[in-house]
N, C-alpha and C positions, 0 to 999 in steps of 0.2 A: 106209841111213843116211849122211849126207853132212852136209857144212860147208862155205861157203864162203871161202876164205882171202884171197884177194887179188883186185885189179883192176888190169887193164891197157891200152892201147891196141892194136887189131888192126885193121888196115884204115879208119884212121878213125874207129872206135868204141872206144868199151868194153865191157872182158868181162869175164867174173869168172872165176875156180879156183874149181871144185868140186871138190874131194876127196872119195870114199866109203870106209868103214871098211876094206876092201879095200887102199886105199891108191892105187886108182885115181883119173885125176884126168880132169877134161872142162872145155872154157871156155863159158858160156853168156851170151848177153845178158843186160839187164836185166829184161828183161819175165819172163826165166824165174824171176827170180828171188824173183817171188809164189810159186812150189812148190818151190824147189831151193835147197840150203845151208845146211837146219836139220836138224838129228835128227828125225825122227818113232819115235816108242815110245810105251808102253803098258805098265800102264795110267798116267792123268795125273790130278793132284791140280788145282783149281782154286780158286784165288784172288780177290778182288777189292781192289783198291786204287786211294783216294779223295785225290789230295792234287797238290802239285805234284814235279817233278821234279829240286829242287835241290837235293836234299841226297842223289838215287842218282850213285854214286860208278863212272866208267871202272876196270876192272882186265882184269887179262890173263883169259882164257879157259882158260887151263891146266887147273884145277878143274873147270868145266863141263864139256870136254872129256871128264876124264876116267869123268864120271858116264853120260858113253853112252858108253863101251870106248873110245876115243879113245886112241893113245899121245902126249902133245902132243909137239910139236916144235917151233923155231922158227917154221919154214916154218908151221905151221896155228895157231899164237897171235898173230904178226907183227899179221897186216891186219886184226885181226877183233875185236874187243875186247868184252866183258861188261858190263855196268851192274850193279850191286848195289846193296840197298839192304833195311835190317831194320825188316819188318812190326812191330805192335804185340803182337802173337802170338807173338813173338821168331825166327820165321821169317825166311831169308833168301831175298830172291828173288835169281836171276844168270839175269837180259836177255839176249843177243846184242845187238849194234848190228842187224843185221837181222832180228831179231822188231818192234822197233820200228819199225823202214820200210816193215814189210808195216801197223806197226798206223795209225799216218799217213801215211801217203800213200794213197788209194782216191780211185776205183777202181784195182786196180792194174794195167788195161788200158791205162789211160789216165795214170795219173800216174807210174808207176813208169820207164818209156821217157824223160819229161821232164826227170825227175828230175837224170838224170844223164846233162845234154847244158845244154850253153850259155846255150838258152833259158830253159832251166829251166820253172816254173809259169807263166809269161807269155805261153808258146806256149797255153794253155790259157782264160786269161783278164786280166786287170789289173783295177787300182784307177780310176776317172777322180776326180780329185782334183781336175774342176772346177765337181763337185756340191757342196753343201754341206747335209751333210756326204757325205764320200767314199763311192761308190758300185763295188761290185763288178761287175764284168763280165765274165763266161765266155761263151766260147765255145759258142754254140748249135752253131755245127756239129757238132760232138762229140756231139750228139746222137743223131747216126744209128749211133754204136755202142751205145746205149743202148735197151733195155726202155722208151719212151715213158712206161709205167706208175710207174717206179722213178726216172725223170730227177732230180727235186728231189729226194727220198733219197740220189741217188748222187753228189750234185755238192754234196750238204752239205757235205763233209772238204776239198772246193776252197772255199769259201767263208769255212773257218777259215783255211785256209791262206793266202788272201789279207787276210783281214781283221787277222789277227795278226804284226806285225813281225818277232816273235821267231820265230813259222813260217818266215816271208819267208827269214829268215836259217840255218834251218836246213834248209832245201831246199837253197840254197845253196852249205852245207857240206857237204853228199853227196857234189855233183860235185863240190869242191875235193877231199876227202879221195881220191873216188875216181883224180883224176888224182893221185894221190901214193900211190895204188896201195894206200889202203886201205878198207877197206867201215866206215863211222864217222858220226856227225851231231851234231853242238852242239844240244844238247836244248833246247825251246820253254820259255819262262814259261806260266803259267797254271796254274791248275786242272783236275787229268782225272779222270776214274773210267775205270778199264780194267778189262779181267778176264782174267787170266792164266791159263793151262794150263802146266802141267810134272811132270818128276820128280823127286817126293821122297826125299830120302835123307837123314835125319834131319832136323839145324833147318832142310836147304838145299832149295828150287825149284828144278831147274834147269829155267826157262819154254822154249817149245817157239813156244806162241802166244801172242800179245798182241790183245786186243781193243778197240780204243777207242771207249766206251761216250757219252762226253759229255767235251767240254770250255771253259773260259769264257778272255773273253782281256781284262787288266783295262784300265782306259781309258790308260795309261802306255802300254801295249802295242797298243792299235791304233789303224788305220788313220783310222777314224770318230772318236778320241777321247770314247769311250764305251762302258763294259764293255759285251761282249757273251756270249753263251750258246748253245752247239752244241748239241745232241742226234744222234748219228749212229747207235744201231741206232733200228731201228724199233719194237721190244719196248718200250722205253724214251721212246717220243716220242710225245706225245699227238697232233701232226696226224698220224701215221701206224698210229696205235696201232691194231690188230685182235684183238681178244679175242671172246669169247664173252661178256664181262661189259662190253664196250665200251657206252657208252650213245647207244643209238639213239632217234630220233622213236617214239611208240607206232605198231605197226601197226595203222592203217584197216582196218576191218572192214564190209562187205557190210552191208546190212540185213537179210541174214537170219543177221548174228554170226559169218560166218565169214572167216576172210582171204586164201583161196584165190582164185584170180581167174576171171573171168566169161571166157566167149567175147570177149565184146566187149570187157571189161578187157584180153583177149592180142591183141587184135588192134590197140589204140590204145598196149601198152606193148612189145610184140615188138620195134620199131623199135630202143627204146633199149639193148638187151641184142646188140645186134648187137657181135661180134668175129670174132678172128683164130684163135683159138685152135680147134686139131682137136679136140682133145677135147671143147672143149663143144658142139662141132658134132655129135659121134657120139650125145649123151643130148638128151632133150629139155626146153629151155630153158623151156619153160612148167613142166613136171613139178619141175624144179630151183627154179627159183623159188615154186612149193609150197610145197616142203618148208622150202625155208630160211626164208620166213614164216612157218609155223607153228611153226618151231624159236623164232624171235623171238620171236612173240608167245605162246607157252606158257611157255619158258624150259625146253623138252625139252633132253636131252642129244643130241650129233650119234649116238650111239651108237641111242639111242631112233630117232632119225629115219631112220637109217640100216635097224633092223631095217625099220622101217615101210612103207620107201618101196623098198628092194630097191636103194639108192645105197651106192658105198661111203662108210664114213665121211671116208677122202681125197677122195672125189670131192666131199663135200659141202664140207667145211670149206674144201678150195682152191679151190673156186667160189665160195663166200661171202666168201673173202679176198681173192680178183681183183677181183671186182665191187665189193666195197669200198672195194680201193685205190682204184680206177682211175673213183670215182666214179660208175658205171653203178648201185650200190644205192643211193643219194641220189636219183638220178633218179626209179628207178620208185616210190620211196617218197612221193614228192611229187606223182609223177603221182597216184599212186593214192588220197591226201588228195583231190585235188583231182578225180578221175573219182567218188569215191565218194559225195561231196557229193549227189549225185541217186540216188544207188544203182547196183544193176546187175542183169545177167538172172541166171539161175540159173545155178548151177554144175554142169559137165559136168565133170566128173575125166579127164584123157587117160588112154588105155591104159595101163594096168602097173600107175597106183597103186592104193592100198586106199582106195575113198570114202570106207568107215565109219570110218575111224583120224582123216580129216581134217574127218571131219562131228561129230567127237567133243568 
């Protein structure tokens, strides 16, 4: 269990003090400090709260402190400061200033390093303000640290951040506070929905993690002059939304009623299921694709399809959500409207599956 207390300059960087309960202490960069400088404990109470952030209130960390064994001291309340603020449940939450910078700034591969250096977010991307109206531009090259799959998900929270003044200005204030040797940020206008994780100890949270779930930035406030609307997880965002209850095109059916695919259906749609991924290299990509059709167009459970087909239920659902994201089940679905318009040959079952389960 650890805290982070102060920043300083070392060799031309900044670093932070980690302190642990111990009393021991280590300097770490910035990047470390996505995993290092908070309490982690158990168990955690979880909240959600919908609103803006002007009325949560800076206080010392002393209290917090003390709710994970913490003896405070100057030294560990100094650089480090709490956000407070009371739920309508009469609950109080008490923030860190860096539960909050893990929860805006992401990636925090990428953003956290900028954060707190010169460049700031602009190393990352800019405004060109001589579109009309103002047009964001990140950095494609940054790419190549990224899951190709996930790119526009991960570069959403870059997008507020530029699109929002009041962000602008609170990246900003990271590096000032940090060169002044404290870990701290002048909080954003807008609207957010977050979902907090902490320990409770009567009316008090003390938050551990912050999630930020969605936020809006009004038209005062940005860049475009014209409210705009985040969605940052994916749970929560309909272009990336993956459920079981997500609504897909009907699955195309064979003329002889079933949806499984033809020889010749796998050999005109194999193409498009081509990836990287070893895992889906080890099972067989037609056998998978099966199953997750039949799962579609039955409205079986992955559990059900799972007894059926001898896949695990992981294997299926995270195959079915890759191929999702990443746009490969749009494809074959469309291929397949469109091969099945004329029909197709009989269906052979590959090795391993049960015919009569999908001939059912």
């Amino acid at each position: 269990m650890d805290w982070v207390t102060s920043a300083r300059q070392m060799g031309g960087q900044l670093h932070f003090s980690v302190v642990s309960q111990d009393g021991s202490a280590e300097h770490v960069q910035a990047g470390s400090l996505a995993s290092a400088g908070l309490p982690t404990a158990g168990p955690l109470e979880r909240v959600v709260y919908t609103g803006d952030l002007s009325t949560w209130v800076r206080s010392s960390s002393e209290q917090y402190l003390k709710a994970f064994g913490f003896s405070p001291t100057d030294q560990l309340t100094a650089g480090h400061p709490v956000y407070c603020h009371a739920l309508d449940d009469g609950t109080t939450v008490h923030v860190p200033a860096l539960a909050l910078i893990r929860a805006l700034f992401k990636p925090h591969r990428l953003v956290l390093p900028v954060v707190f250096s010169p460049g700031n977010i602009d190393v990352l991307g800019f405004v060109n303000y001589a579109s009309t109206p103002p047009v964001i531009v990140l950095s494609r090259e940054r790419e190549k640290y990224l899951d190709r799959r996930e790119v526009e998900s991960r570069y959403e929270p870059l997008r507020w951040l530029h699109s929002s003044r009041s962000a602008r200005d609170c990246c900003q204030s990271v590096f000032m506070n940090a060169l002044s040797g404290r870990l701290d940020l002048a909080l954003p206008l807008g609207q957010f929905r977050l979902v907090m994780h902490g320990r409770r100890v009567g009316h008090d949270l003390f938050v551990t993690k912050v999630t930020m779930i969605a936020a809006s930035v009004e038209a005062e406030d940005s860049v475009t002059g014209a409210g705009l609307a985040y969605v940052f997880h994916r749970k929560f965002n309909a272009r990336h939304k993956v459920t079981t209850l997500s609504p897909f095109p009907s699955i195309p059916s064979r003329a002889v009623g079933t949806v499984t695919l033809s020889c010749t259906e796998w050999v005109d749609i194999e193409p498009l299921l081509n990836g990287n991924s070893r895992k889906e290299r080890a099972h067989s990509r037609r056998a998978l694709l099966d199953v997750i059709l039949h799962k579609l167009s039955s409205g079986s459970s992955w559990k059900a399809m799972s007894q059926a087909s001898g896949f695990s239920q992981t294997n299926l659902s995270t195959t079915f959500r890759r191929w999702q994201r990443d746009g490969r089940l749009d494809q074959v679905l469309e291929r397949l409207k469109h091969v099945r318009e004329g029909g197709g040959l009989e269906y052979i079952p590959p090795k391993g599956l049960d015919s009569a389960f999908f001939a059912s």
